[in-house]
C-alpha positions in Angstrom: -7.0 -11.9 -14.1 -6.9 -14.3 -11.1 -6.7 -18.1 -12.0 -9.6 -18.2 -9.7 -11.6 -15.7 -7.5 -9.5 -15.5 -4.9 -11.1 -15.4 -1.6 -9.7 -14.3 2.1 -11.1 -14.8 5.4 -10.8 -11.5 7.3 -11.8 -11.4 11.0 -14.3 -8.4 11.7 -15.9 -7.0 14.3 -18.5 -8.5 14.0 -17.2 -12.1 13.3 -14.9 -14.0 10.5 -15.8 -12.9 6.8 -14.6 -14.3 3.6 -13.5 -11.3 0.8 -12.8 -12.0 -2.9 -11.1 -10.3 -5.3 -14.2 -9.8 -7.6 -15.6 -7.6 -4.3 -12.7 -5.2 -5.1 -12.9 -5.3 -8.5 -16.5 -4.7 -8.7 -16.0 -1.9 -6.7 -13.0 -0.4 -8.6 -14.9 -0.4 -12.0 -17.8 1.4 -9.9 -15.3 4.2 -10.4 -16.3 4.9 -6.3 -12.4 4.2 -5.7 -10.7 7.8 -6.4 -7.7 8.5 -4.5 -5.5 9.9 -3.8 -3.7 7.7 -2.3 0.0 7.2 -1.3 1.9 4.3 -3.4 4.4 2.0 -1.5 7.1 4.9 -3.5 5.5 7.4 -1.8 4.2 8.7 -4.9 0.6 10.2 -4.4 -2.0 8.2 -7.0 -5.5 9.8 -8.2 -7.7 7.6 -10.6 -9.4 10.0 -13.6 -10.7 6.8 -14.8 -10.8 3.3 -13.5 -10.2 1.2 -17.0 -11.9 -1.2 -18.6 -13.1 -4.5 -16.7 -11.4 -7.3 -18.5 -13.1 -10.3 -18.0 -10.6 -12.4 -20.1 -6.8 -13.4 -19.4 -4.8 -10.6 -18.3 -4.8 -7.2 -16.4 -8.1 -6.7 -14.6 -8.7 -3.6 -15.9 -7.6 -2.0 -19.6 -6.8 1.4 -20.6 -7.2 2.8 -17.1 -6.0 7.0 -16.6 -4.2 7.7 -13.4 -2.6 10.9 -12.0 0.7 10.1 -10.4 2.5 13.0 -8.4 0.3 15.2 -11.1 1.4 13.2 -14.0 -1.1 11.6 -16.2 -0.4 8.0 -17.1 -2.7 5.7 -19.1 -2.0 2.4 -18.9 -3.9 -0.7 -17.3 -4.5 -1.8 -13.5 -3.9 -5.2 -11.5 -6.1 -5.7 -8.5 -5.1 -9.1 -5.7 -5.7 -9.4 -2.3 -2.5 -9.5 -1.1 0.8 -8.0 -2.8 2.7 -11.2 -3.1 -0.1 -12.6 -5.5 1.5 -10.6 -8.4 4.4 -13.5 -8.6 2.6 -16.0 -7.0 0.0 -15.6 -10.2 2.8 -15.2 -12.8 2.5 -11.9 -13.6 6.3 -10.9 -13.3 6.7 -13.5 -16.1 4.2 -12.8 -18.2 4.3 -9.9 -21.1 0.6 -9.4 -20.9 1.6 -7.6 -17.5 3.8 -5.2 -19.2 1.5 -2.3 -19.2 0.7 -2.3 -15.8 0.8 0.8 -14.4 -0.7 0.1 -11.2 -0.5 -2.8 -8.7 -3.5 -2.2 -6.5 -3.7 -4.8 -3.3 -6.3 -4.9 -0.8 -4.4 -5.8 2.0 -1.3 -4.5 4.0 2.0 -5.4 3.2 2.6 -3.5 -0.3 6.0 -4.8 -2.0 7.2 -3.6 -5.1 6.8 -5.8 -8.2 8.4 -6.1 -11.3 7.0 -6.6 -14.6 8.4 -9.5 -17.2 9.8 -6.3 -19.3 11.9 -4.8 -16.0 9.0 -1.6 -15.1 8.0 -1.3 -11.7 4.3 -0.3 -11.5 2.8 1.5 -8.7 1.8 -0.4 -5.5 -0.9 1.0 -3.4 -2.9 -0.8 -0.7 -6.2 -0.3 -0.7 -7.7 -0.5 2.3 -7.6 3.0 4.2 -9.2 4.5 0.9 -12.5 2.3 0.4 -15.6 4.6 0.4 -17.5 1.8 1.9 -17.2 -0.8 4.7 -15.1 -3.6 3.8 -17.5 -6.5 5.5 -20.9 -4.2 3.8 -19.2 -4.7 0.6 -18.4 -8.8 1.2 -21.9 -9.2 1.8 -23.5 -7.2 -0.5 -21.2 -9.1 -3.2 -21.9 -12.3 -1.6 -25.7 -11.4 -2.0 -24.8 -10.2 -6.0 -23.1 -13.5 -6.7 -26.3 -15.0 -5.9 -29.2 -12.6 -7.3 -32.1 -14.5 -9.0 -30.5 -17.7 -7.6 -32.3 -18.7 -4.5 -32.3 -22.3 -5.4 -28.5 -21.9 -4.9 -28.5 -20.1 -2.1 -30.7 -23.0 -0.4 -28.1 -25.8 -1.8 -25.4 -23.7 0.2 -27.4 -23.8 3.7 -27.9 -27.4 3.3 -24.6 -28.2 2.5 -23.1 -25.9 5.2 -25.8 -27.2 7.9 -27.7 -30.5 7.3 -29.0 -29.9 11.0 -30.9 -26.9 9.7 -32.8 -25.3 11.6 -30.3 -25.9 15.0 -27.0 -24.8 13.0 -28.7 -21.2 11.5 -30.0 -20.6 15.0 -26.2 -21.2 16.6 -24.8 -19.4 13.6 -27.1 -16.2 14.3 -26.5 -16.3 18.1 -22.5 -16.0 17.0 -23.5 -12.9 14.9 -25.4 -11.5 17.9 -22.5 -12.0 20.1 -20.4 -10.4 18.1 -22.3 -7.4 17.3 -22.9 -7.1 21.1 -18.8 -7.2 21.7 -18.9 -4.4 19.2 -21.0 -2.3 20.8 -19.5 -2.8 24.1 -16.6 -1.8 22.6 -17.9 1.0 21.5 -19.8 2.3 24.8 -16.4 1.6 26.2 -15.0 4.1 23.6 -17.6 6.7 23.5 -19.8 6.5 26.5 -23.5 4.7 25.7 -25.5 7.8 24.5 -22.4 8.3 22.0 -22.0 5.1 21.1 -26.1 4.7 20.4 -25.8 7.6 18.7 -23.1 5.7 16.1 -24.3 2.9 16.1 -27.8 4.1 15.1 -26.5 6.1 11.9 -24.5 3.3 10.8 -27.5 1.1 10.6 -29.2 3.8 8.7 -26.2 3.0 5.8 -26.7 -0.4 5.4 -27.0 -1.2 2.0 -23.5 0.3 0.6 -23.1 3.9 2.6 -22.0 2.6 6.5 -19.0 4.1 5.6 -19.8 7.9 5.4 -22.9 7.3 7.9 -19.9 6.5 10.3 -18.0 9.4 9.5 -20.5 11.8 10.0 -22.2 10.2 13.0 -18.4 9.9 14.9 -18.1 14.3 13.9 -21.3 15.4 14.6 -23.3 15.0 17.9 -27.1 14.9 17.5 -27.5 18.0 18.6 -24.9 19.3 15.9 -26.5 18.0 13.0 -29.6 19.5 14.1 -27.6 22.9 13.8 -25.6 22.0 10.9 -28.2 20.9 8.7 -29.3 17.9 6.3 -27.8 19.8 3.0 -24.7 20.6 4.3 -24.4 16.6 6.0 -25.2 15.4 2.5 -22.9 17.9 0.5 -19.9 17.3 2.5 -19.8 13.8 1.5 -20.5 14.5 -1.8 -18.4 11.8 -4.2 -18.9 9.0 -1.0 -22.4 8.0 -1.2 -23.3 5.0 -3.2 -26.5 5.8 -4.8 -26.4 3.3 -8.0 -28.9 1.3 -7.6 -30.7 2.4 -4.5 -34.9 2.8 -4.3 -35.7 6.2 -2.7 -36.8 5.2 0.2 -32.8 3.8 0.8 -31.5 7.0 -0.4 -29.0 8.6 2.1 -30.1 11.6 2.0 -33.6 10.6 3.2 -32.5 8.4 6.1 -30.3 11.2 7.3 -33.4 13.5 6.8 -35.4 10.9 9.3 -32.8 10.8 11.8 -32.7 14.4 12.1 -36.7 14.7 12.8 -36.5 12.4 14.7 -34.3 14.4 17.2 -36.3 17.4 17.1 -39.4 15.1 17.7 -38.0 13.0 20.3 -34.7 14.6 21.9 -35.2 11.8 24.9 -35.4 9.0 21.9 -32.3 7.5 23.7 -33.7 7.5 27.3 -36.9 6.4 26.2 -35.3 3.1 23.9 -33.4 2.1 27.8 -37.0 2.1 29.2 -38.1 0.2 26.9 -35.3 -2.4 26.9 -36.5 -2.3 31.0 -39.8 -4.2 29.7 -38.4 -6.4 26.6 -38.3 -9.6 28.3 -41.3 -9.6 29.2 -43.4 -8.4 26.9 -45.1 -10.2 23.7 -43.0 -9.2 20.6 -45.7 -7.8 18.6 -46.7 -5.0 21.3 -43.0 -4.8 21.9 -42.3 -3.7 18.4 -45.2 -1.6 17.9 -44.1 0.6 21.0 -40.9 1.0 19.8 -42.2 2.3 16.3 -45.1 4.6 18.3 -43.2 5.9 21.1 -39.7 5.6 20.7 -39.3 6.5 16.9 -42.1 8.5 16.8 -43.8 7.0 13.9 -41.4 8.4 11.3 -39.3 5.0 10.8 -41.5 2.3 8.5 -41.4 -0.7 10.3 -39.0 -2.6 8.0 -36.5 -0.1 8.6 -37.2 0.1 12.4 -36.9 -3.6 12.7 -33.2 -3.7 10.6 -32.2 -1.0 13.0 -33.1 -3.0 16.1 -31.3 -5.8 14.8 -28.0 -4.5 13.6 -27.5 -1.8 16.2 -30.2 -1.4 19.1 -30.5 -5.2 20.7 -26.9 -5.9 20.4 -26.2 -2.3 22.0 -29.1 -3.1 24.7 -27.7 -6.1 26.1 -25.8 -6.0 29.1 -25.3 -8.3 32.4 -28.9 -7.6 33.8 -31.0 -7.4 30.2 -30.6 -10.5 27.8 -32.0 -9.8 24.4 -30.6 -12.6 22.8 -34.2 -14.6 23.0 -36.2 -11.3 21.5 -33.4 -10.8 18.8 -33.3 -14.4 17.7 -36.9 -14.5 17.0 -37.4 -10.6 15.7 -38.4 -10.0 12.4 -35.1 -9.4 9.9 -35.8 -6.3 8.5 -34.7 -5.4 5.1 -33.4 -7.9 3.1 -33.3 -8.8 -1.4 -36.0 -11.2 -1.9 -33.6 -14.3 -3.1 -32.9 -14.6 0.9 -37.0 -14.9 1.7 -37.2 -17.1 -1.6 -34.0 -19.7 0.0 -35.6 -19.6 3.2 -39.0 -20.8 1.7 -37.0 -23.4 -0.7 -35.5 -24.8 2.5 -38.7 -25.6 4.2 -39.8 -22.8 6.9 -42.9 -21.4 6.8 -44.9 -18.3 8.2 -43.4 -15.1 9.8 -40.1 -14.8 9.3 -37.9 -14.9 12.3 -34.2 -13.2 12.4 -32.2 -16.2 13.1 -33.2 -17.7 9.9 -31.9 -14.4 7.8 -28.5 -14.0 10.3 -28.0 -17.8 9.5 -28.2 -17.5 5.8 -25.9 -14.5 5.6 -23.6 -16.3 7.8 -23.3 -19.1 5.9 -23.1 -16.8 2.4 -20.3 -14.0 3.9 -18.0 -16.7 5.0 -17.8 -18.5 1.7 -18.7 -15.9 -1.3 -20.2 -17.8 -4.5 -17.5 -16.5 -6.7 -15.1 -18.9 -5.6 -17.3 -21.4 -6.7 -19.1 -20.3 -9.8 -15.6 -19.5 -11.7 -14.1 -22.1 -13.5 -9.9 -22.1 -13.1 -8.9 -19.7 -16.5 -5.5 -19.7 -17.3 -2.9 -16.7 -16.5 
């Protein structure tokens, strides 16, 4: 195990974001991580069973079962960030290491390693074969780290920004820059209706499944899914969904269900949210958000999700040289988010309806500087 939980800054698209190893090994001993996956031999590596999670001194996980080229090995599994922590840690000196038969790194740039006792474990970088969003994953675990600790969270913001309420609203107009270079990018890539289209069913994954939302939404057009069908959308992502955990309402299937209605109840759903965008600026937000719940998502979106759509997707996709959104997304409501974040935002003095930029602040402050790295106390090698 890691002498502390080692974090990395990772630039995303939709701004800097600080990873720690405790994300990835949360999400290894989810068992979520399968394979296969081709080691830095060229050896192809399936995981039958993840290990045990050792929170003590040596290998991260204990007793794990693998299936190399077909092979099965038991034997236990090291996860860093980066493939040169293995002797920057010790671990080719150390004889706890000796049963390692798998060196998994997050990063690119494998290297072989070599344990105290001469083996060479397996090597495989992570990264093309996460079921979920790398940046989803930081901040959900950033958001973990901190459940049922909003006076914590609080101490963060006011150590980060001591200029509150100024610093979360610059820090949320970053995020909404960023988000809105993505989706440029992405109408650049796809064309707008496509790229609405994505950008609409990744939003609908927030909360652990942007990865296969993505997948689908980049195979299927809308008017393919309507012929292919929620079952067979659901089944062929069977093993990628991340259901642990999730209420029903935030259950894939069902927002996949939604999306589908909603494009046999409004087929013009993307000509009519352009309209509306026409009369954003200058309309009061409450009537604003109620017509885009009434007649643009035809009632069948609550408004909580409506409004974490609009946020993460439509705005930043909706602003362009003659519309600026940033003053309507800066003060819409957040959307979804755990109570801790509405508990911190109370605990650091605002009051009455919650406003986005106080949310997109908070999260910016939490994903660039995970509370791992400073809960965990140095432990030795």
């Amino acid at each position: 195990m890691s002498t502390t939980a080692r974090v990395e800054e990772i630039d995303g698209p939709y701004g800097p974001f600080a990873i720690g190893e405790r994300a990835i090994q949360r999400l290894w001993a989810s068992g979520e991580v399968r394979g296969p996956m081709l080691a830095s031999s060229g050896a192809s590596v399936e995981i039958v069973h993840p290990g045990d999670w050792n929170r003590g001194a040596g290998p991260d996980f204990l007793g794990a079962e693998l299936r190399v080229d077909g092979r099965r090995q038991r034997g236990d599994v090291e996860i860093h960030l980066r493939s040169a922590d293995w002797r920057a840690h010790g671990h080719d000196r150390d004889p706890r290491y000796d049963g390692v038969i798998l060196h998994a790194v997050l990063l690119p740039g494998a290297q072989d390693v070599l344990t105290s006792a001469g083996r060479r474990p397996e090597t495989a970088v992570l990264l093309p074969y996460l079921p979920r969003d790398l940046e989803d994953l930081a901040e959900e675990d950033a958001l973990l780290e901190l459940r049922g600790r909003a006076g914590e969270v609080a101490r963060r913001v006011r150590a980060a920004e001591p200029d509150l309420a100024p610093g979360l609203r610059r820090r949320a107009l970053e995020r909404f820059r960023n988000k809105t270079k993505h989706a440029r990018a992405r109408v650049k890539e796809a064309g707008w209706d496509a790229a609405c289209h994505e950008l609409f069913v990744e939003a609908l994954g927030l909360g652990g499944n942007r990865a296969p939302m993505s997948e689908l939404a980049r195979a299927y057009s809308p008017e393919q899914m309507l012929i292919v069908g929620i079952d067979a959308m659901y089944m062929e992502k069977c093993g990628r969904w991340r259901l642990r955990g999730l209420r029903p309402a935030g259950h894939p299937h069902r927002r996949l269900a939604q999306y589908l209605e909603l494009n046999r109840r409004r087929p013009d759903w993307r000509a009519r949210l352009r309209d509306w965008a026409e009369t954003l600026p200058c309309s009061p937000l409450p009537s604003a958000r109620r017509r885009l719940v009434d007649e643009v998502f035809a009632c069948l979106l609550p408004a909580g999700r409506a409004d974490t759509l609009c946020v993460n997707a439509l705005l930043p996709l909706l602003q362009d040289a003659r519309h600026t959104h940033d003053r309507s997304w800066l003060d819409w409501p957040p959307g979804n988010h755990p109570d801790d974040l509405h508990e911190a935002r109370a605990l650091l003095g605002f009051a009455g309806a919650c406003r986005n930029w106080e949310v997109q602040g908070i999260l910016d402050v939490l994903r660039r500087a995970p509370a791992a790295a400073e809960r965990d106390p140095p432990m030795s090698e």
